[in-house]
C-alpha positions, 0 to 999 in steps of 0.5 A: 556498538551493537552486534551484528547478530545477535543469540537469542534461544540458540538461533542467530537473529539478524538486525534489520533496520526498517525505515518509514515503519510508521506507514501502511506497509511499514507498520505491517512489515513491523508488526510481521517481523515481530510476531512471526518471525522475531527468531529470525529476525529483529527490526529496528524502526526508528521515527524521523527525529531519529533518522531522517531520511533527508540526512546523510549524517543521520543515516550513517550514524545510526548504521554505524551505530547499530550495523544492521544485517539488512536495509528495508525502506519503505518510506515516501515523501508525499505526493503532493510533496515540493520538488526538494522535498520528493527529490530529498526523501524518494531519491536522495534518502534512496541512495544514501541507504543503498550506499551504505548497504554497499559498504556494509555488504548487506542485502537492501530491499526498496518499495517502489511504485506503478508510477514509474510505469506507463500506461497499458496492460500486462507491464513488464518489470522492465518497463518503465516511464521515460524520465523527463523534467516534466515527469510530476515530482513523484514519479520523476523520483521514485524513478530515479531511485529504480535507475540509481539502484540498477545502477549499482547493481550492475557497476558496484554490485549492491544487492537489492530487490525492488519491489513494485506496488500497485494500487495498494489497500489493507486496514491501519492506515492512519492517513486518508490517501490513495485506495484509502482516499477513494473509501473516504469519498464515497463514504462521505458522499462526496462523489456524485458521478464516477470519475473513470471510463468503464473499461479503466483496470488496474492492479492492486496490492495486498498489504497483507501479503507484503510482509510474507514476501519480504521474509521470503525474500530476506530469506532466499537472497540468491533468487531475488536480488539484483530484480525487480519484483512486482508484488500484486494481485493476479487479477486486475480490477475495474474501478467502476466495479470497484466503486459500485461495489463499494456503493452497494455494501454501504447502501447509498445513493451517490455516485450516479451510475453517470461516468465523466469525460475526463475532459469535463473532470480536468476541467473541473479539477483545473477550477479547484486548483485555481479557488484553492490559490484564490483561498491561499492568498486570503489566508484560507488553508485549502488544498487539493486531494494529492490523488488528483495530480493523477486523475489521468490514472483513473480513465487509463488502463494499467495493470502490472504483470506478474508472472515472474512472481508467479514462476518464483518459490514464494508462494501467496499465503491468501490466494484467495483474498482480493480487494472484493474479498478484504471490502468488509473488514476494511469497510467495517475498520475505515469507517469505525475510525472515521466516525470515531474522527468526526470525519463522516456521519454514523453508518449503520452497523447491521450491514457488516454482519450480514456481509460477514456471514456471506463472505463466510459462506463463499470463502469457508463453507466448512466452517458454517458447518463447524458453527453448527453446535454453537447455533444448537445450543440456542433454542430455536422454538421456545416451547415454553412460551404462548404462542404469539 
């Protein structure tokens, strides 16, 4: 059985273990914990033919075995996933990690998601959906993971934080969904006229900042256990602005400045769905982007206050750093990786640089002054040839 803590250069590290270190936030969170804050710290992140989420006696054996000081779980069945599925994993894999945190008296940290919360602006932390049976599957189970955590909190006194996120965008993810999903299709040209209303905002969430919180939050226990956390940026974004921004940096043609009636936009969507059954039927894998189960989201306003992350002592270690700031380097990586794919055409190269030098003139002014030497040391007339 390995220690609880173990002495590493005279420090005491906690083990932790991590669960759906594979993803986007849990692959950000790993490589955090690592190389910033491995005497501290060491997370455990086993794959699912190690620990699956969907058994019990998985999870319990691998904790008896390795008794972590802390619980991370940021894994999620997918959206579009079957009811057992999203029942099994977003809910049931929930519970038996908090119940085992119970037991063990150990401080346990849950993702949860702007699915559980209604349309509108400035929501609350304690606002949240009704739950009803005609809830989709993800949202009906991301919710009843939040209810069954405040549960034993109140009766049995688990110690979690709960943690909101909206709209989430950073670089390495290796799946094609959410903010991801929309990069794809406009690189693509696959959209040929904006599927939101002009005045549709919504939050979004740094994937970068979210391992920051995290330590901050293993860290100060007092403060942020027993709540709710929603961990997004302070401003929300248009989505029209977010896609026509996106279409300006890569130069395109499509979309057409033209926004869709949701009526005509479900209505279209309810034809794909019926030529993806026919597909089936004949033996054609064909499915749906699971992102279209919420096309609803794309013309409604929601935007997640968050004050009470503001009122608290973390503080934000990129104040400055939005979705429009991050654009480049996630267009730059995005695209590098799906031409690499075969998934889109080849895009030009030299746009990036130019966007780099720009973003460096708005965001760092002080370091085009430090890049001066370097630039002096080039000859900017060369003297020694013929004039052209």
């Amino acid at each position: 059985m390995v220690e609880q803590q173990i002495t590493c250069l005279g420090n005491i590290v906690k083990n932790g273990l991590l669960v759906g270190g594979s993803g986007l936030i849990g692959g950000g969170i790993l490589h955090y914990f690592k190389t910033r804050a491995e005497t501290e710290f060491e997370l455990r992140a086993p794959n699912s033919k190690k620990l699956s989420l969907r058994d019990p006696d998985d999870i319990r054996r691998y904790i008896l075995r390795f008794r972590p000081n802390f619980i991370i779980n940021c894994a999620i069945a997918a959206l579009d996933s079957n009811p057992l599925l999203a029942y099994e994993t977003n809910y049931l894999g929930t519970l038996h990690l908090a119940r085992a945190a119970l037991e063990l008296e150990i401080p346990y940290i849950h993702f949860s998601s702007a699915a559980v919360l209604p349309p509108g602006e400035n929501l609350t932390e304690d606002q949240r959906l009704e739950l009803t049976p005609e809830l989709p599957n993800y949202p009906k189970s991301k919710l009843l993971a939040e209810l069954a955590l405040a549960e034993l909190h109140r009766k049995y006194g688990l110690d979690y934080t709960n943690i909101r996120l909206a709209v989430v965008y950073g670089g390495h993810d290796h799946k094609i969904q959410g903010f991801h999903r929309l990069l794809f299709a406009l690189a693509d040209q696959s959209m040929p006229v904006l599927f939101t209303n002009r005045g549709a905002l919504h939050s979004y969430s740094n994937a970068k900042k979210i391992p920051f919180f995290v330590h901050h939050v293993l860290q100060h226990r007092q403060e942020f256990g027993g709540r709710t956390w929603h961990f997004v940026d302070p401003l929300p974004v248009l989505l029209s602005q977010l896609i026509l921004t996106v279409k300006s940096y890569l130069e395109l043609k499509r979309p057409r400045e033209i926004y869709l009636p949701y009526s005509l936009a479900h209505f279209g969507a309810g034809i794909m769905r019926w030529l993806t059954r026919i597909l089936g039927r004949i033996g054609i894998d064909a499915r749906m982007p699971a992102e279209l189960l919420f096309m609803e989201s794309f013309y409604q306003t929601q935007t997640l206050s968050n004050r009470r992350l503001q009122a608290s002592s973390f503080v934000d270690p990129k104040p400055e750093a939005t979705v429009f700031t991050e654009l480049p380097h996630l267009l730059e990586y995005y695209l590098s990786r799906w031409e690499s794919l075969n998934l889109i055409t080849p895009y030009n190269r030299d746009f990036f640089a130019c966007h780099r030098r720009g973003e460096e003139f708005v965001r760092d002014p002080g370091r085009v002054l430090t890049s001066l030497d370097e630039e002096l040391r080039q000859p900017f007339l060369d003297v020694d040839s013929p004039p052209q």
